[in-house]
C-alpha positions as CSV (number, residue, x, y, z in Angstrom):
1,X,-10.3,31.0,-8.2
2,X,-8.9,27.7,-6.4
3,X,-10.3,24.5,-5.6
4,X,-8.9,22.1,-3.1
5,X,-10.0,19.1,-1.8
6,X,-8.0,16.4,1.0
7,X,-8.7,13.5,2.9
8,X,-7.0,12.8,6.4
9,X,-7.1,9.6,8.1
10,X,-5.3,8.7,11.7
11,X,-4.5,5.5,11.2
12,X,-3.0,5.2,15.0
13,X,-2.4,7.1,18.0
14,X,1.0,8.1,16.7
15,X,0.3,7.3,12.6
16,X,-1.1,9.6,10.4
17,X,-1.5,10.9,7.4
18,X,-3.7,13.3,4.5
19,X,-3.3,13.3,0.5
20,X,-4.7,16.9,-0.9
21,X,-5.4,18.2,-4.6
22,X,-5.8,21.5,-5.6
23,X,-6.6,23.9,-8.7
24,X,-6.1,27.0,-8.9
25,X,-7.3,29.9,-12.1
26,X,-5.7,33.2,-12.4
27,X,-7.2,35.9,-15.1
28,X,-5.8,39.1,-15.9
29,X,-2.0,38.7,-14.7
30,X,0.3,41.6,-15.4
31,X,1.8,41.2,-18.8
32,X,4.3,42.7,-21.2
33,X,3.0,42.9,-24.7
34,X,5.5,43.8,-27.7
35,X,3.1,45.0,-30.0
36,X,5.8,46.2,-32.9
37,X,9.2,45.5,-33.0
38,X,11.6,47.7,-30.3
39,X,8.3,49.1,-28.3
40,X,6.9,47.5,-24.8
41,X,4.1,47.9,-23.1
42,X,2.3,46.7,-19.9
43,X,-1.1,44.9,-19.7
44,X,-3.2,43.0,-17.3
45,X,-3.9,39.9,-20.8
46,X,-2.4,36.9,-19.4
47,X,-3.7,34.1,-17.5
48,X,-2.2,30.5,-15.4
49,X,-2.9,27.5,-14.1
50,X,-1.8,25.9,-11.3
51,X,-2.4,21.6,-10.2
52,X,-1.2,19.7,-7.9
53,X,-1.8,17.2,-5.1
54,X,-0.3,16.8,-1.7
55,X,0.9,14.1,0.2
56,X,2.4,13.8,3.9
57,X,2.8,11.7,6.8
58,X,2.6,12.2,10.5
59,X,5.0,9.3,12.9
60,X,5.4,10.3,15.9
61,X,8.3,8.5,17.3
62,X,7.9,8.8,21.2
63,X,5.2,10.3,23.8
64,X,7.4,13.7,23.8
């Protein structure tokens, strides 16, 4: 699951600029378990998080 959210202004013709957030859930991510000592073995139990934000600018220096 992920979640964003932004806001982008243009300040001037050649000025401009946007700040964005995001979130994003994962669930069942391929793991590797060790249930005993010496043995491995595969399983879909983990999980992550991801946050952030975002921020660029735009200048544009000439016409061209």
């Amino acid at each position: 699951m992920a979640y964003e959210v932004g806001f982008r202004e243009q300040m001037t013709e050649r000025f401009s600029w946007d700040l964005a957030t995001f979130y994003n859930a994962y669930h069942d991510l391929l793991s590797f378990d060790f249930p005993s000592p010496g043995l491995m073995q595969t399983g879909n139990g983990a999980a992550a998080t991801t946050y952030g934000a975002e921020l660029a600018a735009t200048y544009a220096v000439s016409e061209r």
